[in-house]
C-alpha positions, 0 to 999 in steps of 0.5 A, spaced: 517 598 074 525 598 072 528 606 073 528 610 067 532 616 070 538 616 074 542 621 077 548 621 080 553 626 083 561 626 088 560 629 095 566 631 099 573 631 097 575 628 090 580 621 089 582 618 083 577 613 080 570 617 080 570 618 074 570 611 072 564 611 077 561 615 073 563 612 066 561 605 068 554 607 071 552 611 065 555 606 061 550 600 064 544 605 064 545 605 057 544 598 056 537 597 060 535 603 057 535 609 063 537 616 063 543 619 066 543 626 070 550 628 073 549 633 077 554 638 079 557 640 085 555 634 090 548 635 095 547 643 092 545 641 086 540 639 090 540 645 095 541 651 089 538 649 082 532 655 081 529 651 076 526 658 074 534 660 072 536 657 066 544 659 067 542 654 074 540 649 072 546 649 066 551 650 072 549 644 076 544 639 071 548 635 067 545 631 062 550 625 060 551 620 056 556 615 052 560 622 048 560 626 054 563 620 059 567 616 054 575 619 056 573 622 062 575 615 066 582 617 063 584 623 068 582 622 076 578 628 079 570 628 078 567 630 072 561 633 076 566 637 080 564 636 088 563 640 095 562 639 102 554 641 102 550 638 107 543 639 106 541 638 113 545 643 117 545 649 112 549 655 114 545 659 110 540 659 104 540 661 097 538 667 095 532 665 091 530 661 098 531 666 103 523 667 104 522 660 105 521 657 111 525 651 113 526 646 119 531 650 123 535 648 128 542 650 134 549 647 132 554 648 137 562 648 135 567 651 139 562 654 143 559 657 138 552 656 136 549 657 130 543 656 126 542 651 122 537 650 117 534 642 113 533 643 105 530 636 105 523 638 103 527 642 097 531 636 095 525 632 094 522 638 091 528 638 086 528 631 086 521 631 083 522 637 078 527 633 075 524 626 074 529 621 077 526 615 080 534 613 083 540 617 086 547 614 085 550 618 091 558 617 091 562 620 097 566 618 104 562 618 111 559 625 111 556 625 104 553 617 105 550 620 112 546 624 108 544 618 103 542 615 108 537 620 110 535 622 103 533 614 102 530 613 109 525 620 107 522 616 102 527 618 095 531 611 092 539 611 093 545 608 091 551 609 095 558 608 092 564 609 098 570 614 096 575 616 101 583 615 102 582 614 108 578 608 107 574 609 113 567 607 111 564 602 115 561 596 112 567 595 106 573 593 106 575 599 101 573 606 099 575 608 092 581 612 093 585 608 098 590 604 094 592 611 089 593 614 094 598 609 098 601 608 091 602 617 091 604 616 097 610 611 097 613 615 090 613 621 094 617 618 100 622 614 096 623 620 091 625 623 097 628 620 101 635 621 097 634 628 099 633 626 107 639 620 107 643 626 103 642 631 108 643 625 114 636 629 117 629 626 121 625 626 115 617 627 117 611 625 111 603 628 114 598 624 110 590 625 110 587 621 116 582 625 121 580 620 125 583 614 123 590 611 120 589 606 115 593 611 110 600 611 114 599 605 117 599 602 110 603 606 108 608 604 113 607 598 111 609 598 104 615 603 105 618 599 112 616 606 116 614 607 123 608 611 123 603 615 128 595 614 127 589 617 131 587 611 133 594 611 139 596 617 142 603 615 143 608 618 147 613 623 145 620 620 147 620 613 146 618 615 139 624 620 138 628 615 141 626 609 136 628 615 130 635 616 133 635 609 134 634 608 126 638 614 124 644 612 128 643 605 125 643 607 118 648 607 113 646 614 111 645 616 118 637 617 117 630 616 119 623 616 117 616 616 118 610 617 116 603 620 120 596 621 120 594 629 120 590 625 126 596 622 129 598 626 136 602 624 142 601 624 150 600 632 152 599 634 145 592 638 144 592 638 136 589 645 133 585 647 128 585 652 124 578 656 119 572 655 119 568 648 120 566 645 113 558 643 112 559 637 116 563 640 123 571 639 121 575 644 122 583 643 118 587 641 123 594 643 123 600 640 121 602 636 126 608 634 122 611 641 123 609 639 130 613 633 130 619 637 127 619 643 132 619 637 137 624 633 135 628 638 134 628 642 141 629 635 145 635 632 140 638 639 135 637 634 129 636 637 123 629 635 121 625 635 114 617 636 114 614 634 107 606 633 107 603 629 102 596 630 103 593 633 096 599 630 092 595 622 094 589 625 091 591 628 084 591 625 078 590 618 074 588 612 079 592 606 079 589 599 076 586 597 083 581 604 084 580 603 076 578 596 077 573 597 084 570 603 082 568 600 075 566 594 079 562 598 084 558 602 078 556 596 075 554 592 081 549 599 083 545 598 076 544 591 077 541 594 083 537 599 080 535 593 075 532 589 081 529 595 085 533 594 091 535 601 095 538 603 101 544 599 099 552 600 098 557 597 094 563 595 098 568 589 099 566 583 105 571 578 107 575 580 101 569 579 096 564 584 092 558 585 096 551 589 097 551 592 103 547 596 109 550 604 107 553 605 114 549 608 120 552 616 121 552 615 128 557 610 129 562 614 125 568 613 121 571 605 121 577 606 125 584 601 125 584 595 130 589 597 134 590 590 137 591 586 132 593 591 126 599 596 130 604 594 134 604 601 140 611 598 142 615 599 136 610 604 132 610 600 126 604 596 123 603 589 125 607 584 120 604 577 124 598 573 122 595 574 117 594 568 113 587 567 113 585 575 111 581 578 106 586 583 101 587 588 104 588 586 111 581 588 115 575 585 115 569 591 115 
């Protein structure tokens, strides 16, 4: 029987183009005849909505339809509003849950543990109340990981990958990614005037915890060298590569761009607050960093900028607009044929139907071998003939 109730929700960091996500699928259920049901604030909608309280279900149930979605793919951010809650390891349990019992478990951080609890039964149980036959989940690593779990518990799911980062196994592209390399390279070339003007080392921090994909191509499109996780470079052969830039610059200036996971050899990257839901910590800026240490081994004068939530604001660029449309579309023709499980993603440069990635492998990293040259620090410019689009295969 075809799914008459779909619900959709935005886990994790925002990006420009979920709203095209959520447009699209309210648009397409609309055709074959199938309820829409946003709901607010990502995994708790799930974990908090009191069916008993009115002002809950309003804050986290959205009923939507063509009115409601008809502009908001015009704007980026995510209609729904999003967060980073993990139905399995949670810190703490609503008010109105405080007296149930819920499978705990230990969880260790920074030599701290602590005691977790798993809401999926409550999930379920909302998900019941709620009378949805399909969940379209849209989210990076962390919010699919719970997607996979819910589908493998017995609920159909949808995943949709969102992330800058575009580190999600399976696909080629995650929503997000091509915004916020454009945001990215307006940024630097907008400040670049003020770096050559000042004759300074100028340093961009861009997002990217465990893979580089946003510097490198970043670096790609502005002829930058850059720093990502995936290659612990050494301090410096890398300064010496800058001056050597500078010196060679008409107006005696250099550039690069890191990830906010880069780091050099003997560099112990810092983390700051308190983990989110999945275990993250912030990371420091390692762009101050840099700066402190290019400044202490050559007394230049340095600039550190860090671009990391300028790449997720605002409108999303025709690239993220196109695939987040597309990708909304191809999970309701999935829904039609009652497939579950799934992800929408890009294989070999073509739309595809694909596994939702398995958790434990982590996040999709850079193949340094053929995509980073570690003697130059730049990425590889050679061979390409032959790749999909976006020069990676998943």
């Amino acid at each position: 029987m075809a799914a008459k109730r779909i619900g959709i929700l935005t886990g994790g960091g925002d990006v420009p183009g979920l709203n095209s996500v959520i447009k699209t699928v309210v648009y397409r259920s609309n055709e074959i005849k199938a309820e829409v049901i946003g709901l607010r604030r990502g995994w708790e909608a799930l974990t908090h909505v009191n069916f008993d309280d009115p002002a809950s279900v309003s804050r986290y149930v959205l009923p939507l339809n063509r009115e409601n979605t008809r502009t908001i793919d015009r704007t980026g951010g995510t209609y729904l509003h999003s967060s980073r809650t993990n139905p399995k390891k949670m810190k703490k349990l609503p008010g109105f849950l405080a007296e149930t019992d819920f499978p705990t478990a230990q969880a260790t951080k920074d030599g701290q543990t602590s005691t977790v609890f798993d809401m999926t039964k409550q999930v379920l149980s909302n998900i019941e109340k709620l009378k949805l036959d399909y969940l379209v989940a849209i989210g990076g690593d962390d919010t699919l990981s719970y997607a996979a779990h819910l589908d493998k518990a017995g609920f159909k799911v949808i995943a949709v990958p969102k992330t800058m980062d575009n580190d999600v196994r399976n696909t080629e592209y995650c929503i997000g990614f091509s915004t916020a390399i454009t945001r990215a390279t307006e940024a630097i070339e907008r400040q670049r005037t003020t770096v050559g003007s000042h004759e300074r080392i100028g340093i961009f921090r861009i997002f990217g915890r465990d893979a580089g994909y946003t510097a490198l191509y970043t670096a790609l499109v502005t002829s930058m060298r850059c720093c990502i996780p995936e290659y612990e470079f050494d301090l410096e052969k890398l300064i010496d590569l800058l001056m050597t830039d500078k010196r060679l610059s008409p107006s005696n200036y250099a550039l690069i761009v890191l990830s906010e996971g880069a780091r050099w050899k003997g560099y112990n990257a810092k983390e700051v607050g308190e983990a989110d839901a999945y275990g993250h910590r912030k990371k420091a800026n390692v762009g101050e960093d840099l700066s402190d240490a290019i400044k202490n081994h050559t007394g230049e004068e340095t600039i550190a900028s860090d671009l990391t939530y300028d790449l997720r604001s605002g409108s999303p660029d025709f690239v993220d607009k196109m695939v987040a449309s597309t990708f909304a579309g191809m999970a309701v023709d999935c829904i039609e044929k009652g497939t579950h499980g799934v992800m929408m993603g890009l294989s070999q440069g073509c739309y595809a139907v694909v596994p939702i990635p398995d958790p434990k492998l982590g996040p999709r990293k850079v193949d340094v071998a053929t995509m980073y040259n570690t003697e130059r620090y730049r990425p590889i410019y050679t061979n390409k003939i032959g790749l999909p689009i976006f020069l990676t295969r998943a």
